[in-house]
C-alpha positions in Angstrom: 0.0 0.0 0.0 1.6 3.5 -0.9 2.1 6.0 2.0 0.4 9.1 1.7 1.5 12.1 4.4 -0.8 14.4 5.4 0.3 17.5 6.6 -1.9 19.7 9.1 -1.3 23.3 9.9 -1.9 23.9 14.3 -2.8 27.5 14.0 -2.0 30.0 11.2 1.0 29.1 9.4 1.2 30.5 5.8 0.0 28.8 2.9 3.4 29.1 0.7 5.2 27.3 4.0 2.5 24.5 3.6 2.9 23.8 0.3 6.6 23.7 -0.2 6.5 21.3 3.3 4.3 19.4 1.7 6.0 18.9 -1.9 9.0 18.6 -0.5 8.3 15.7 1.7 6.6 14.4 -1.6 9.7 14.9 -2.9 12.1 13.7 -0.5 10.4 10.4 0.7 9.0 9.3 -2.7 5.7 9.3 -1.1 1.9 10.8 -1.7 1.9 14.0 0.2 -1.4 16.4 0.7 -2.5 19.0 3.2 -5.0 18.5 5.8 -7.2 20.2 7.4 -6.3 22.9 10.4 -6.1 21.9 13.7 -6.3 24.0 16.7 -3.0 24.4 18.9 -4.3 21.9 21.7 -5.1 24.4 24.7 -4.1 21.9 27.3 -0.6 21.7 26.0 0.6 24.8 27.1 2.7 25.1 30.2 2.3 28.6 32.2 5.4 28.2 33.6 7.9 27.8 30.8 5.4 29.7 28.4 5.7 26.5 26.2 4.1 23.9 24.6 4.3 19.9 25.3 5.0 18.6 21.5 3.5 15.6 23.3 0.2 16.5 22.9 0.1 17.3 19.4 1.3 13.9 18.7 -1.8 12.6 20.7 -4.3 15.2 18.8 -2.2 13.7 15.2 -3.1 10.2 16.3 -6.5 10.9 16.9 -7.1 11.6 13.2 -5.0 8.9 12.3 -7.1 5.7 14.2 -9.5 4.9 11.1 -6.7 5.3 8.5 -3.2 4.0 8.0 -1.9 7.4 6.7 1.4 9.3 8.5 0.6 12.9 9.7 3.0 15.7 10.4 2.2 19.2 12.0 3.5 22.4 11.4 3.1 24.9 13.9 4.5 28.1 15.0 4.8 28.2 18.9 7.3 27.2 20.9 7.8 23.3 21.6 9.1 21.4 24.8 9.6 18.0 26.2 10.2 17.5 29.6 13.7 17.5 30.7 15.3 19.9 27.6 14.8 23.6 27.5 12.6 23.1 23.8 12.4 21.0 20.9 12.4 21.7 17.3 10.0 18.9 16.8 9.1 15.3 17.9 7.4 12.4 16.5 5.9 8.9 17.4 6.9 6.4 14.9 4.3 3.9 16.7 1.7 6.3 16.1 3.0 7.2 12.4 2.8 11.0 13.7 5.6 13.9 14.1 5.4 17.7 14.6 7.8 20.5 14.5 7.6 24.0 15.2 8.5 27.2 13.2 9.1 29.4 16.4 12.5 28.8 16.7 13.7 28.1 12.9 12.8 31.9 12.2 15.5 34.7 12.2 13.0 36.6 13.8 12.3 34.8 17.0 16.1 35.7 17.8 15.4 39.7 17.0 16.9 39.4 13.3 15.1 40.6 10.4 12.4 38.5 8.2 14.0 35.9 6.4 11.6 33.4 4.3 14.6 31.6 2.7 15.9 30.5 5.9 12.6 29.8 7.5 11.7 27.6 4.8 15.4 25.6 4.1 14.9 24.7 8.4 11.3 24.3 8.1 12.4 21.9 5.4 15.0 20.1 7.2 13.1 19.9 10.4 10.3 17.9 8.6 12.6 15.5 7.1 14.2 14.8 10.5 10.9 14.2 12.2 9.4 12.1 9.6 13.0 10.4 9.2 11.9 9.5 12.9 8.2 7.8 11.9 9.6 6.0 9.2 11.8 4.2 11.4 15.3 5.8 11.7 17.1 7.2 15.0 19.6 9.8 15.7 22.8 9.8 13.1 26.3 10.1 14.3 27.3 11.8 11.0 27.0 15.5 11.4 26.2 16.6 8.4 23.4 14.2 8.2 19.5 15.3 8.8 19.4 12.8 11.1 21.8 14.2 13.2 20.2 15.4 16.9 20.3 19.7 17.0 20.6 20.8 20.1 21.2 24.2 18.2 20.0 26.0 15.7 23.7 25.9 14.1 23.7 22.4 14.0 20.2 22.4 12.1 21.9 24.9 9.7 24.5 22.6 9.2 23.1 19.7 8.5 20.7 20.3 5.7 18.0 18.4 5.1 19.5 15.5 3.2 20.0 11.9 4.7 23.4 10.6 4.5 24.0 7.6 2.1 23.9 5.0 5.3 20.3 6.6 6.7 19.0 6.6 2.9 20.3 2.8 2.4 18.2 2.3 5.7 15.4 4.0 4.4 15.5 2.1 0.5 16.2 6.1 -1.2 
């Protein structure tokens, strides 16, 4: 059976954003890719006290829509994502549930006071969706660094390492 990805906006994320996510991951994976339908950041995800949200439960609200189908879904969204015991996350995904989601806040220049930048949003936008759905499709962290498999703890290791799979993690995943 083919794999088709859906992607879902949480919130308002531009349409452009969408659809180069969206043919990219088409591209990239060899696989169906659409956009679905917008979700609502889940309220009960955010945490007053690091004025964050758990990535956790947009992985539950993904696998919710996912119980009467066998399709992977991946989330785009623009606030700020955490997981217990790091500071943030770029993204996380559940390769049980054939879910993933990654956030924007932090891949744009202007979360850090710099000026609008579209390119570089959408070239980290880009390699942050690769890495997640790297993750649902089966393969963990990469030692090489220049790899998108590679864990960023930074946002200069996500600009170094591109969004393309080094040859071992693309042998792994048959590209």
């Amino acid at each position: 059976m083919p794999i088709n990805v859906i992607v879902h906006p949480f919130g308002e994320i531009e349409s452009d954003l969408l659809e180069a996510i969206r043919a990219a991951v088409g591209e990239r994976f060899g696989v169906s890719a659409t956009l679905g339908h917008k979700q609502a950041v889940p309220s009960r995800a955010y945490s007053r006290e690091r004025r964050q949200y758990r990535a956790t439960e947009f992985l539950h609200q993904l696998a919710t829509l996912s119980r009467d189908d066998d399709h992977v879904r991946l989330g785009v969204t623009n606030v700020d994502l955490f997981v217990p015991d790091l500071n943030f996350v770029f993204g996380e995904a559940s390769a049980a549930s054939r879910v993933a989601v990654f956030s924007t806040a932090r891949l744009d220049p202007r979360f850090y006071g710099e000026p609008e930048d579209e390119v570089i949003l959408l070239w980290r936008a880009l390699t942050e969706a690769v890495h997640e759905l790297g993750h649902v499709f089966g393969l963990g962290h990469c030692q090489r660094p220049h790899c998108v498999m590679w864990f960023s703890n930074t946002l200069t290791e996500t600009d170094r390492k591109g969004s393309e799979f080094c040859p071992h993690c693309a042998r792994k995943l048959g590209l």
